[in-house]
C-alpha positions as CSV (number, residue, x, y, z in Angstrom):
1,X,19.6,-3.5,-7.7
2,X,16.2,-4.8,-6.5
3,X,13.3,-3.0,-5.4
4,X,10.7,-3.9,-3.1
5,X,6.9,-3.4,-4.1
6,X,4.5,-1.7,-1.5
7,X,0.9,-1.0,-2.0
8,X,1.5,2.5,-1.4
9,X,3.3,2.3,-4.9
10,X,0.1,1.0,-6.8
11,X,-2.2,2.9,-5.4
12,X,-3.3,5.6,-7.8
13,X,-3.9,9.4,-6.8
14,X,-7.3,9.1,-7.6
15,X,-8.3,6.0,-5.6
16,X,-9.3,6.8,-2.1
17,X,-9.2,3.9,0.6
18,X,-13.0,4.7,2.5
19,X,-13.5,4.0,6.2
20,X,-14.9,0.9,5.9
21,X,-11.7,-0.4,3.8
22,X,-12.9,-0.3,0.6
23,X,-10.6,1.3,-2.5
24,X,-12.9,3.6,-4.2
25,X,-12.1,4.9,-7.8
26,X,-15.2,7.2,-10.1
27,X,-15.7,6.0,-13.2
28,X,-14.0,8.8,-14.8
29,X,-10.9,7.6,-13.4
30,X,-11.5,3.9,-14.0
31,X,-9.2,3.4,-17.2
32,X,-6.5,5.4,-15.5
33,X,-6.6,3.9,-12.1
34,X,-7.5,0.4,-13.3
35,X,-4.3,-1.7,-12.7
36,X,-3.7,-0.1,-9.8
37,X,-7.0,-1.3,-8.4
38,X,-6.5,-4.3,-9.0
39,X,-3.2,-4.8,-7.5
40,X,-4.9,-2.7,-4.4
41,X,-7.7,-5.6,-4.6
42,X,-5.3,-8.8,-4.7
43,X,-2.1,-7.3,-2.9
44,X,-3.9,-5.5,-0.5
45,X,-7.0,-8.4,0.0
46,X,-9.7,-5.4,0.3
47,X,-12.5,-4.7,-1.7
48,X,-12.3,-2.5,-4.4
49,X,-15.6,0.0,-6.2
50,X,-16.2,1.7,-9.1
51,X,-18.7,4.7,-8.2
52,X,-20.6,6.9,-10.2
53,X,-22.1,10.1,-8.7
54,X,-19.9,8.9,-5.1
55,X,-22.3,5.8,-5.1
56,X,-20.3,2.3,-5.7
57,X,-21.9,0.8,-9.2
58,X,-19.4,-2.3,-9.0
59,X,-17.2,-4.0,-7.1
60,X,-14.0,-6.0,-7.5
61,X,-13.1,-8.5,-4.7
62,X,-10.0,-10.9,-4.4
63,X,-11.0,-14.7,-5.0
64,X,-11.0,-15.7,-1.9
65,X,-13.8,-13.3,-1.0
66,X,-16.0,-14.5,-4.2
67,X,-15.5,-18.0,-3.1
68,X,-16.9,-17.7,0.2
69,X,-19.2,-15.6,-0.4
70,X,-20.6,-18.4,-2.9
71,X,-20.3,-21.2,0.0
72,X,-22.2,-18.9,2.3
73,X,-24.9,-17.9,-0.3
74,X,-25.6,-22.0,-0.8
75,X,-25.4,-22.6,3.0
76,X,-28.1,-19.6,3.1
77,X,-30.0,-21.0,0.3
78,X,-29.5,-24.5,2.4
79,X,-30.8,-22.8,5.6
80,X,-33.8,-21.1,3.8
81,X,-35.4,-24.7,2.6
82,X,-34.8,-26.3,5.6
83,X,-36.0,-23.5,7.8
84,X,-37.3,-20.5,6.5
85,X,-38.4,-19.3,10.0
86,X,-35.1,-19.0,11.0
87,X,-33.8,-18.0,7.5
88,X,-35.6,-15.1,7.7
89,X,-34.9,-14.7,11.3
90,X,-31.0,-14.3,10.8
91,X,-31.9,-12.4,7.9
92,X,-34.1,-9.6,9.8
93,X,-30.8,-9.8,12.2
94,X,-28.7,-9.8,9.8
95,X,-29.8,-6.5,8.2
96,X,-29.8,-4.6,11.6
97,X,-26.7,-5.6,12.1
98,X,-25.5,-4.2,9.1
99,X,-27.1,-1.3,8.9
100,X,-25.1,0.0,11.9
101,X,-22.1,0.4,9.8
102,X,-21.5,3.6,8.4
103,X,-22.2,4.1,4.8
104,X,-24.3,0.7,4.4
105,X,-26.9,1.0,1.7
106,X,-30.1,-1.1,2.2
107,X,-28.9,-3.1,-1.1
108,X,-25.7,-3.8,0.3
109,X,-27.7,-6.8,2.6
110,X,-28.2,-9.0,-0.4
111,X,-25.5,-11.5,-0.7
């Protein structure tokens, strides 16, 4: 007999999939919830946080996230000694942007 894995078998009671589609687990919870994270995070290709306090102290992202976000961080650091008018420009934007989307914390700009 063969069984089929589904995400909605790894995901552990205590980790709660947030509106912006991040998988959210306390740090209470961490040791008990964190394989299931994980598989949440590579399976499922979304985010994952630890919070403490209901405020995300850490993140866990799928590989292909990390390694684009370090292209994009050496294009920006690219565009910022080249131009740093219109670094800070699409930065300014940027951060506007951003903070439109519910639950964004000002830190949550930095790359």
């Amino acid at each position: 007999m063969t069984m089929t894995y589904t995400l909605a078998m790894a995901l552990h009671p205590k980790i709660e999939i947030k509106g912006d589609g991040v998988a959210e687990v306390g740090m209470t919870d961490a040791r008990a919830a964190l394989t299931s994270l994980i598989r949440e995070v590579s399976w499922g290709q979304r985010p994952g946080a630890f919070t403490e306090r209901g405020t995300r102290v850490a993140m866990v992202v799928p590989p292909e996230f990390y390694n684009r976000a370090q292209l994009l961080q050496r294009a920006l650091d690219l565009v910022k000694t080249r131009d740093p008018g219109l670094y800070e420009e699409s930065l300014a934007q940027a951060t506007v942007e951003a903070r439109t989307v519910e639950g964004r914390q000002p830190d949550d700009d930095v790359l």
